[in-house]
VOGU-3710 file (C-alpha; in Angstrom, 3 decimals, decimal comma):
1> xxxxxxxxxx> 46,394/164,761/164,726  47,284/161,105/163,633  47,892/160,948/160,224  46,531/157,777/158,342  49,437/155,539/157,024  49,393/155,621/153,483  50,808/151,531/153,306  47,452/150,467/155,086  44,356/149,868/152,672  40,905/149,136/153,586
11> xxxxxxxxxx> 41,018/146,445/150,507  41,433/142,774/151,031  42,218/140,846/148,293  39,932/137,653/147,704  40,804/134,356/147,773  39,500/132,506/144,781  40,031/128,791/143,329  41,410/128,822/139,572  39,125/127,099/137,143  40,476/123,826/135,859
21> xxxxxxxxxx> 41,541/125,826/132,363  43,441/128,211/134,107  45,550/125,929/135,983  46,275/123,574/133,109  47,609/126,648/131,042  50,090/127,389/134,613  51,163/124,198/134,537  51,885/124,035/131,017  54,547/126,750/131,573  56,844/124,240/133,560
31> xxxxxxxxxx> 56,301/121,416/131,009  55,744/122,546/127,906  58,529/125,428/127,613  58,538/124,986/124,125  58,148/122,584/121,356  60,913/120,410/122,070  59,686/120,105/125,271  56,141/118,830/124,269  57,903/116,310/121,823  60,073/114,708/124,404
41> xxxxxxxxxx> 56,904/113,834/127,206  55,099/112,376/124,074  57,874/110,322/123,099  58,913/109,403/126,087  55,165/108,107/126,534  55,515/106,146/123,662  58,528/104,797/124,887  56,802/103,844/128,465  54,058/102,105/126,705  56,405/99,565/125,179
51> xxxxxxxxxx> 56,709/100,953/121,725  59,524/99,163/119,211  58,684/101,757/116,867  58,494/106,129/117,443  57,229/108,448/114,101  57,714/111,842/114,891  56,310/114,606/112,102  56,428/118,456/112,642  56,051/121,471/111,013  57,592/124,944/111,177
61> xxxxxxxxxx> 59,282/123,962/114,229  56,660/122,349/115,471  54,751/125,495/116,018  52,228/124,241/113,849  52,118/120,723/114,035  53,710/118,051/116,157  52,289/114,438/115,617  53,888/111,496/117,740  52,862/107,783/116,123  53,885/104,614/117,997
71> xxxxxxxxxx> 53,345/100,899/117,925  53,277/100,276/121,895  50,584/99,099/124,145  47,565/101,827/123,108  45,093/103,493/125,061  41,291/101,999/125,832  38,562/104,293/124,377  36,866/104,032/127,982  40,414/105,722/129,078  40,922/108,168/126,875
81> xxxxxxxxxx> 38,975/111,088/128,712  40,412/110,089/131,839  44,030/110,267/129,881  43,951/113,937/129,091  43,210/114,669/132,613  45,565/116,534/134,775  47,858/114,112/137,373  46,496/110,970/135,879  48,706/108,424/134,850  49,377/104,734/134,245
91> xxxxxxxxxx> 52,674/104,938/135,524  52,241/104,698/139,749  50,052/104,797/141,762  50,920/107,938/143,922  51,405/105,793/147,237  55,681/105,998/146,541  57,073/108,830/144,500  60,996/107,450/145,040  60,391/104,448/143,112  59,700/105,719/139,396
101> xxxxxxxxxx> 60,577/103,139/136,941  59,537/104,935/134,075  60,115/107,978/131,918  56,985/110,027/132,426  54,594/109,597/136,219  53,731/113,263/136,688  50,387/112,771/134,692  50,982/116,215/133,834  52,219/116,438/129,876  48,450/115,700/128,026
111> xxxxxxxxxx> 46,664/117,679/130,144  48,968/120,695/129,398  49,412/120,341/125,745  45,336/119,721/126,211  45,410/123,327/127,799  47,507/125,186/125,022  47,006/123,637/121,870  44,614/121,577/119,247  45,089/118,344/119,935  43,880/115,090/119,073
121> xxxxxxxxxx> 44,398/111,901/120,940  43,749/108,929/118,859  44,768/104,943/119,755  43,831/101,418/119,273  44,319/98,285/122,024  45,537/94,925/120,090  42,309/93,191/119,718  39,922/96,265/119,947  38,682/99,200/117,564  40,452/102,594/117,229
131> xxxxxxxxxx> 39,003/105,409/119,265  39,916/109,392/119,252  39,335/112,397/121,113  40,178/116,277/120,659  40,586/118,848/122,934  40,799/122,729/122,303  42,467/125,126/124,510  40,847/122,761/126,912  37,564/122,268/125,841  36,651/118,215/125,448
141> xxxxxxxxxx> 35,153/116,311/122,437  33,511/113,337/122,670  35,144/110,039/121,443  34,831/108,771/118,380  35,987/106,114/116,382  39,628/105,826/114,420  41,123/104,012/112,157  44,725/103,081/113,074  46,857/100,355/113,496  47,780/99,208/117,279
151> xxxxxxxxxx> 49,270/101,875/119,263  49,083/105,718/119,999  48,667/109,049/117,716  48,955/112,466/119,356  48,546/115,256/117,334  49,050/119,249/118,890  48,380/121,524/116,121  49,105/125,319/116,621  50,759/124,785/120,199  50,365/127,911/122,659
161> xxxxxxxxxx> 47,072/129,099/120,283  44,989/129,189/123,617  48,459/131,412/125,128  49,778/133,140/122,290  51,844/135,560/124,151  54,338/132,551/124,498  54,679/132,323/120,920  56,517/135,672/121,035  59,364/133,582/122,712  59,858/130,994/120,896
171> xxxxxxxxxx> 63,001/131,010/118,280  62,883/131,041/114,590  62,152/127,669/112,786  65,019/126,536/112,437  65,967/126,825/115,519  63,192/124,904/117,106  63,530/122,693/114,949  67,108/122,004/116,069  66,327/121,585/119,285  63,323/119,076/118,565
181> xxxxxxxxxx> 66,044/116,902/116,775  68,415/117,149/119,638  65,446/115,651/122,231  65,158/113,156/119,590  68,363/111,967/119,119  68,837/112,160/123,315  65,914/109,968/124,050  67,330/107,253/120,554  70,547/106,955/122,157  68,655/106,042/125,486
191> xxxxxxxxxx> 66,487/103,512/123,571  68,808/101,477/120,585  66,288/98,683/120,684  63,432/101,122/119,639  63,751/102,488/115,971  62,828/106,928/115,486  62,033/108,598/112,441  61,498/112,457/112,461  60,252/114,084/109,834  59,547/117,742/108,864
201> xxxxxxxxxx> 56,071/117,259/106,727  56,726/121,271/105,779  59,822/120,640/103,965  59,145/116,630/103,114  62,669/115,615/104,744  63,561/113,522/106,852  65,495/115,117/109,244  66,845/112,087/111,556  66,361/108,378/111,321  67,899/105,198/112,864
211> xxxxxxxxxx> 66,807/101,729/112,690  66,343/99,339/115,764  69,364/98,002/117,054  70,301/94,180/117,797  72,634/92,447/119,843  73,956/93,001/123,803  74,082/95,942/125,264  77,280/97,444/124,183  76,895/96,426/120,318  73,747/97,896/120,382
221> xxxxxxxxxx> 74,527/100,787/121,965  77,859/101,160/119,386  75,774/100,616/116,547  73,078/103,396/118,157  76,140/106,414/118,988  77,875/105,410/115,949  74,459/106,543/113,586  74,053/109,562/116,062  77,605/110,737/117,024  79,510/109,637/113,801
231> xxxxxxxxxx> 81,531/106,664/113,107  84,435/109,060/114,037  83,367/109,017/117,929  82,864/104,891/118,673  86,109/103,967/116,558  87,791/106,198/119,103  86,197/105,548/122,115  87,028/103,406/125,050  83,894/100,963/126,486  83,039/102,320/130,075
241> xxxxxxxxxx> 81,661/99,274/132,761  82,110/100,283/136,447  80,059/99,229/139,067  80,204/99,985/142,786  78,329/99,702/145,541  74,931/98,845/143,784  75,916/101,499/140,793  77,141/100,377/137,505  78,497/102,728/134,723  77,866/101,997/131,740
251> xxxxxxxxxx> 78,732/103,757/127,990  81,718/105,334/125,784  83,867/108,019/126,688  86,171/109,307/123,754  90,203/109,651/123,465  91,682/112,591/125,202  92,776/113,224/121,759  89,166/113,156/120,165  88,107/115,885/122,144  85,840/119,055/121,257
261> xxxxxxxxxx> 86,684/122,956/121,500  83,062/122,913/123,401  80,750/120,651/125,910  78,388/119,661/122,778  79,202/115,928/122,780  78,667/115,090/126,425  75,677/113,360/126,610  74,836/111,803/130,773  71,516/109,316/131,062  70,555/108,330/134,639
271> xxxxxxxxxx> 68,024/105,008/134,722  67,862/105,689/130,544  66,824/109,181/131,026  68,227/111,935/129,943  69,830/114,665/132,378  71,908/117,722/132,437  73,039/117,334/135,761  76,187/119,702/136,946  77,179/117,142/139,416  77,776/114,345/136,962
281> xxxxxxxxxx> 78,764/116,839/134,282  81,888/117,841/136,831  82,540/114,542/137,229  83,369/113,619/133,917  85,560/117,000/134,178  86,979/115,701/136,778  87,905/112,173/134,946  89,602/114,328/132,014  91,146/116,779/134,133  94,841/114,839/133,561
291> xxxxxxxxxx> 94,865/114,775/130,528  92,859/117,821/128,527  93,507/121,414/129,025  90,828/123,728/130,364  89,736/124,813/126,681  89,180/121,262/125,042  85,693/118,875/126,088  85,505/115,212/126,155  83,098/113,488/123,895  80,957/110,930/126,329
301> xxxxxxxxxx> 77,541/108,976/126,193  77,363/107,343/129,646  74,729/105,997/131,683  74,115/105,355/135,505  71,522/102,701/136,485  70,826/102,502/140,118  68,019/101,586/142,395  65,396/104,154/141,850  64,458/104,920/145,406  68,405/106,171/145,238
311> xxxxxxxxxx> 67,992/108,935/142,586  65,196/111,645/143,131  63,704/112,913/139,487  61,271/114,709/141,253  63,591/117,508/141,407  61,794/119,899/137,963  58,223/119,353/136,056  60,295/118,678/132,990  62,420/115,405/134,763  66,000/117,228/133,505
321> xxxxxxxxxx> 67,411/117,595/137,153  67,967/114,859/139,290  69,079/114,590/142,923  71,272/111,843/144,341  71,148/110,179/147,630  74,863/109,563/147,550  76,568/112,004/145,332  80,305/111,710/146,043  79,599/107,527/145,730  78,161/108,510/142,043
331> xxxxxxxxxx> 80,725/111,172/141,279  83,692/108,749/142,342  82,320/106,243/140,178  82,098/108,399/137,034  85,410/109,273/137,768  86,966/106,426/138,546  85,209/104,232/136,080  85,999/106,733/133,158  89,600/106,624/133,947  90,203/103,333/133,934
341> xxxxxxxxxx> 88,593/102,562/130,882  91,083/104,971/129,120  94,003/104,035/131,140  93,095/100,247/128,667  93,493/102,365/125,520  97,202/102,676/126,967  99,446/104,836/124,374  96,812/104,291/121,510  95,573/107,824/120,361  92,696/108,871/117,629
351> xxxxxxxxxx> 92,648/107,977/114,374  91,743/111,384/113,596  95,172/112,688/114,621  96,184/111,048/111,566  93,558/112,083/109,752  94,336/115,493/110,162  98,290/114,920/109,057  97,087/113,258/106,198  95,514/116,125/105,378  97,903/118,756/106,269
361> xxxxxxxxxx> 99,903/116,513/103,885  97,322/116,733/100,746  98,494/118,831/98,101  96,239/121,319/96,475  92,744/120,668/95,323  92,384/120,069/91,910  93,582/117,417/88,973  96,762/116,066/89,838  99,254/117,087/87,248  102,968/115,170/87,502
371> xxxxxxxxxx> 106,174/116,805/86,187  106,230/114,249/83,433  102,942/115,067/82,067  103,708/118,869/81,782  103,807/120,291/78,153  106,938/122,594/78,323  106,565/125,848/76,601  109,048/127,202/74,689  112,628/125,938/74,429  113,241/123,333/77,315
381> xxxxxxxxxx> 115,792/124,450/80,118  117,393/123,502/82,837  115,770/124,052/85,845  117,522/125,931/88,306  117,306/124,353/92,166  114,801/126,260/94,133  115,286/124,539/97,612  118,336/126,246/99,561  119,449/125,693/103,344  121,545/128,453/105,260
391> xxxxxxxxxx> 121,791/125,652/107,306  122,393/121,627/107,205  118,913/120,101/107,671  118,550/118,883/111,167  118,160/115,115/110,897  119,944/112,119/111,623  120,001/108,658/110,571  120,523/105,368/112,513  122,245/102,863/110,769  120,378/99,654/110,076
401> xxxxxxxxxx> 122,165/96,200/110,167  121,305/94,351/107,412  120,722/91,118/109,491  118,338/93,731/111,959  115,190/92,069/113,219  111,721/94,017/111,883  110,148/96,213/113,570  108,701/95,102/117,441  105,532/96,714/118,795  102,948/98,873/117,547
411> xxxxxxxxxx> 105,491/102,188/117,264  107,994/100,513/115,219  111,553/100,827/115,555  113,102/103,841/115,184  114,803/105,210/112,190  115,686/108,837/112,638  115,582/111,968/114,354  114,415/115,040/113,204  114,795/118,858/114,384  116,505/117,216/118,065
421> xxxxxxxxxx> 112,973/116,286/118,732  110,894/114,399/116,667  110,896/110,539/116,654  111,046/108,752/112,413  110,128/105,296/113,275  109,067/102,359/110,965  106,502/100,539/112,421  105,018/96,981/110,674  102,390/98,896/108,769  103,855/102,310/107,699
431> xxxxxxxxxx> 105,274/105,419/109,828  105,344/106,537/113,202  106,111/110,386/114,438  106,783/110,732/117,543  107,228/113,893/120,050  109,807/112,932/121,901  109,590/115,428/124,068  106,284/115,610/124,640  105,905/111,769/125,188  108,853/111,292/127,166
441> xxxxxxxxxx> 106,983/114,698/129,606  103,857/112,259/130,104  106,004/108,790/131,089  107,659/111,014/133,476  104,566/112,159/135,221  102,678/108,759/135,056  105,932/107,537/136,827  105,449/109,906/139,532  101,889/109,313/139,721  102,690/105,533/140,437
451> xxxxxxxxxx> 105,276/106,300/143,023  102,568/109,201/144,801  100,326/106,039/145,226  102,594/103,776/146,867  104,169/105,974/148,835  101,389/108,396/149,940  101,657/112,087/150,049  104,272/113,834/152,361  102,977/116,022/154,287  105,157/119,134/156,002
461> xxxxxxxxxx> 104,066/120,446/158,862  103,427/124,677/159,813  105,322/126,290/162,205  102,273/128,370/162,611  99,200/126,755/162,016  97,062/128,795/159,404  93,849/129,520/160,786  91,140/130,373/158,155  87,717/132,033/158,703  84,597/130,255/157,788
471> xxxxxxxxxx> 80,907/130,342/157,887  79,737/127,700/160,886  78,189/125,353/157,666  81,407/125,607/155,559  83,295/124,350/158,366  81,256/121,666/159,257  81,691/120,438/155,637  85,417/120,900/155,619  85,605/118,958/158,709  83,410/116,130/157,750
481> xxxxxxxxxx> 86,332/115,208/154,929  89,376/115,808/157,145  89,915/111,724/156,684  89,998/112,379/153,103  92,315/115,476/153,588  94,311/113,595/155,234  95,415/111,613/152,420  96,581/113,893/150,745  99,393/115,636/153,168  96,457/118,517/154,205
491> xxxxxxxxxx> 95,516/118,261/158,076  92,644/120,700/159,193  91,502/120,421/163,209  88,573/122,657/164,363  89,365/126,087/165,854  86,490/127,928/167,649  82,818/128,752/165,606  83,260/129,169/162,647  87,162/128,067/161,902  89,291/125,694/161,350
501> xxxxxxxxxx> 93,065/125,374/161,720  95,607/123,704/159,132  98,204/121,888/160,956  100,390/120,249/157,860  100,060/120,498/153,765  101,201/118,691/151,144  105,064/119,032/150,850  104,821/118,682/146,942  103,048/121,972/146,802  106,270/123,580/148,765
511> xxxxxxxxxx> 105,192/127,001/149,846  101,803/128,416/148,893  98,205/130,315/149,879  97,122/127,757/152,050  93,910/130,124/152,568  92,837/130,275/148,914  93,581/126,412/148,521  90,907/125,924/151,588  88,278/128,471/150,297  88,965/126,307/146,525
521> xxxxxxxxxx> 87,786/122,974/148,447  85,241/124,462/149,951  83,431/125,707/147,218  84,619/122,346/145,902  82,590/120,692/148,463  79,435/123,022/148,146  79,216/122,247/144,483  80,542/118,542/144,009  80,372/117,270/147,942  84,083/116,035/147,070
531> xxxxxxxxxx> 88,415/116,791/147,585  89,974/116,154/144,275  90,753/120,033/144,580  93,739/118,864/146,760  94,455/116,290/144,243  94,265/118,471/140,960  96,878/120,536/143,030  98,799/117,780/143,306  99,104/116,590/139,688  98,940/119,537/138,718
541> xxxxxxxxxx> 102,398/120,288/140,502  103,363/116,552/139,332  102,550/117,597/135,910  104,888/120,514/136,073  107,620/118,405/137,720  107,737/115,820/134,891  107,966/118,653/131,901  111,213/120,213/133,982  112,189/115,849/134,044  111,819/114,508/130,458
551> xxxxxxxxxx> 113,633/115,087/127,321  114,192/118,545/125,987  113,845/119,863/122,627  117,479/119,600/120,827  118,976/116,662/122,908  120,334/114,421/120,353  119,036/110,775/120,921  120,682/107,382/120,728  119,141/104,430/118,689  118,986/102,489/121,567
561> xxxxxxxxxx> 117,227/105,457/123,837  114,462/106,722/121,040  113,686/103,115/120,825  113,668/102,944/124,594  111,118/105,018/124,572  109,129/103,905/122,059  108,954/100,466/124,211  107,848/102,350/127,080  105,392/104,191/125,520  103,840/100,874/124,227
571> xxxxxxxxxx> 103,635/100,094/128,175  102,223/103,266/130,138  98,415/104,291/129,905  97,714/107,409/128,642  100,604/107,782/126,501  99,074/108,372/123,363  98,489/111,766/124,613  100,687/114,402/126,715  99,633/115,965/129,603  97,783/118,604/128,138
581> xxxxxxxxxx> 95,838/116,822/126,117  98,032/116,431/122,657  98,955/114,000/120,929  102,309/112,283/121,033  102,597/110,496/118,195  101,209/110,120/114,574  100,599/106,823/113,054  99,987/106,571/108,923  99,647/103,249/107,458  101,432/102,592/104,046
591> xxxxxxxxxx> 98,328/102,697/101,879  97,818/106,561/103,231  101,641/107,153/102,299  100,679/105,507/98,935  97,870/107,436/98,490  100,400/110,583/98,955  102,062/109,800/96,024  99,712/108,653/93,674  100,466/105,081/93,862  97,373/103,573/95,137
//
């Protein structure tokens, strides 16, 4: 006898349409994840509807009260039903979803705070009365009049009420309230010509606040980081302008020297809006990569503006993805544009290097108390020497003619070396310190670099060819960049389904796993759609080359060769740092000597 199969049920399950409520509260868990989320669609409405001016309040990390106030265009009263409705929107019309030229076109954001929350919807059109509306957990109001200057008030009180088992995820107060002032200062830097003030109305402070911005682009934007990132970051930043191929780059991108121990100052705005994208993310990686070690982060505020039918922000409900038509055109020109602009610093390095001496320097905190002031106690006696050396100090000094010129060039001329190593020069303004070593290590290797370009990369060729196993996609991939391979010394030729076959490699890299250096660019590819791989390899081997070629630790120096290099540090890009990412040299001007000693 059969037995029935216990996987097979007589029960169907029914098909039913979700009421409007239900759906609003689904889609409110892509856009509203939590309250920083809901405070960066209502500003960045503001923003779309022309606002000069953004008041943001909140309370208890906005779990309790988020109110956006702005002075832009305003909202009919005949409209304002129609606003809090889900997928409608001022911003397109629906007929081409590649062409978004503003912040917000989803129609989605109202609708879903509408769904979760109290809120209130209040706004006046120049030249008409104010009207409002609420909305609870998704039930409607009727409109009714408001008194309000020109613009747009929403107000959510008690967000997720209506779906209070997302309150149970949401951080503590403080942090949400961090995060709410991150969006903030995000979308200000995107905006300098539009003035934010966010307050918390729990505490009565004001938590962030900047003032519209005047001037071109670039002063404007200075003026904007500087408020938000710190003076610190723009007087040690390099301007970024790149364009190519209908792209242009645009921003700041800090020293190799002013870097970060983490990726917390990299901020990346495509079209003005704010993205986390990996690919552009890697790319500015990949501008740093020759001069900062793995562990250290540049500090960055860059934007791409393109053709919008070239970028897809369609990608996420919450607009922090985007998708690129071209993405090795966009990832070149982050790269390339980044490095030039701090190949123009050439050998100047942050102030904060000197900052930091100048502190190492500092004596204890406290009063000042000099020798001569000291009451002596008891009988005075002579003091007996405390300093001893087992042996002579290491340091020399160069004779200076009397009739000697002053100082040429931003490093000075040098005076002395110390320790076999370290560089005494006297520059116009004060004191130079130079590592002689390590600067001498990063001439070396830009040297090389130079010659690499004119010359091209040697290739050697196998006596075997290697012949490496791939996936049939992988391979395609590889194969589509053999020109670019190419370049660099590293020939690859199809081999079967699924292969390929390396013919030569770079001679530079003398003998190595070619294997593991093709599965590298492959996953290169799959997450960048680019071959620097082969080229970190390359500089990386460079890099190595020029440490074994410059001046070692304990070489005595001649005037004439310390000073030698001090010209030619004054003439090679990227000399203010070495190729790890430290600095070279240490400037400090005479008033921070003075200061030292009490004499200022």
């Amino acid at each position: 006898m059969a037995r029935p199969d216990p996987n097979i049920s007589d029960f169907r399950p029914v098909i039913r349409q979700l009421d409007e409520t239900a759906i609003n509260r689904i889609a409110a868990g892509e856009v509203v994840e939590r309250p920083a989320s809901a405070v960066k669609e209502l500003v960045e409405n503001a923003v779309d509807a022309g606002a000069t001016r953004i008041d943001i309040d909140i309370a208890e990390g906005g779990k309790t009260l988020i109110r956006v106030a702005d002075n832009g265009c305003g909202i009919a009263d005949q409209d304002l039903t129609l606003a809090l409705s889900r997928h409608a929107t001022s911003k397109i019309d629906g007929s081409d979803l590649l062409n978004i030229q503003s912040f917000g076109f989803r129609g989605e954001a109202l609708a879903s705070l509408a769904a979760v929350g109290r809120l209130t919807l209040s706004s006046r059109v120049a030249g008409a009365d104010g009207a409002e509306i609420t909305v609870e957990g998704g039930r409607f109001g009727p409109v009714g009049p408001a008194a309000l200057q020109p613009g747009t008030r929403v107000s959510v009180a008690n967000l997720f009420y209506a779906t209070p088992a997302r309150l149970k995820f949401l951080r503590s107060d403080r942090a949400e309230t961090q995060a709410i002032s991150d969006v903030v200062k995000r979308l200000a830097m995107a905006e300098p010509s539009v003035a934010f003030t966010l307050r918390d109305t729990g505490t009565g402070r004001t938590l962030f606040q900047v003032h519209a911005e005047q001037g071109d682009l670039f002063t404007a934007l200075r003026g904007r980081l500087g408020q938000i990132m710190g003076r610190d970051f723009v007087d040690n930043a390099v301007a970024v302008d790149a364009d190519r191929d209908g792209l242009r780059l645009t921003g700041f991108a800090g020293l190799p020297t002013y870097s970060r121990g983490a990726a917390v100052a990299q901020y990346v705005f495509v079209n003005g809006r704010p993205v986390k994208d990996k690919l552009l993310l890697g790319a500015l990686r990949g501008a740093y990569a020759d001069f900062l070690s793995r562990d250290r982060h540049p500090a960055v505020a860059v934007f791409i503006d393109c053709d919008p039918e070239r970028v897809d922000v369609n990608v996420h409900p919450a607009k922090a993805e985007v998708r690129f038509r071209e993405p090795g055109l966009v990832r070149g020109l982050v790269v390339s544009g980044v490095r030039h602009a701090l190949a123009g610093a050439g050998h100047r390095a942050s102030t904060t290097v000197s900052d930091a001496a100048l502190g190492a320097f500092q004596a204890p905190t406290g009063p000042r108390v000099y020798q001569m002031d000291r009451t002596p106690q008891g009988p005075m006696r002579m003091a007996e020497p405390q300093a001893r050396f087992d042996h002579a100090p290491s340091a020399r000094m160069e004779p200076v003619a009397e009739d000697a010129a002053p100082p040429q060039g931003p490093l000075g001329a040098a005076r002395a070396q110390l320790h076999e190593n370290y560089i005494l020069a006297q520059s116009e303004n004060g004191l130079v310190i130079v590592d002689a070593h390590a600067a001498h290590e990063r001439l070396v290797y830009e040297k090389l670099k130079a010659q690499m370009a004119v010359n091209g990369v040697a290739s050697q060729a196998l006596l075997v060819p290697e012949i490496v196993n791939l996936s049939d996609s992988d391979a395609a991939a590889l194969l589509s960049q053999s020109d670019a391979l190419a370049q660099f010394g590293l020939t690859i030729e199809p081999f079967g389904e699924g292969a390929v076959a390396v013919q030569t490699t770079p001679a530079i890299l003398g003998h190595f796993d070619v294997q593991a250096m093709i599965l590298d660019i492959v996953d290169e590819l799959s997450d960048s759609g680019t071959t620097a791989n082969v080229q970190g390899k390359i500089d990386a081997i460079l890099s190595r080359v020029a440490c074994h070629g410059s001046v070692r630790t304990g070489r005595r120096m001649t005037a004439d060769e310390m000073n030698a290099l001090l010209r030619d540090m004054e003439a090679t890009p990227h000399s203010g740092q070495c190729n790890h990412g430290r600095p070279t040299y240490v400037s400090l001007a005479m008033a921070d000597i003075e200061k030292l000693f009490g004499r200022s």
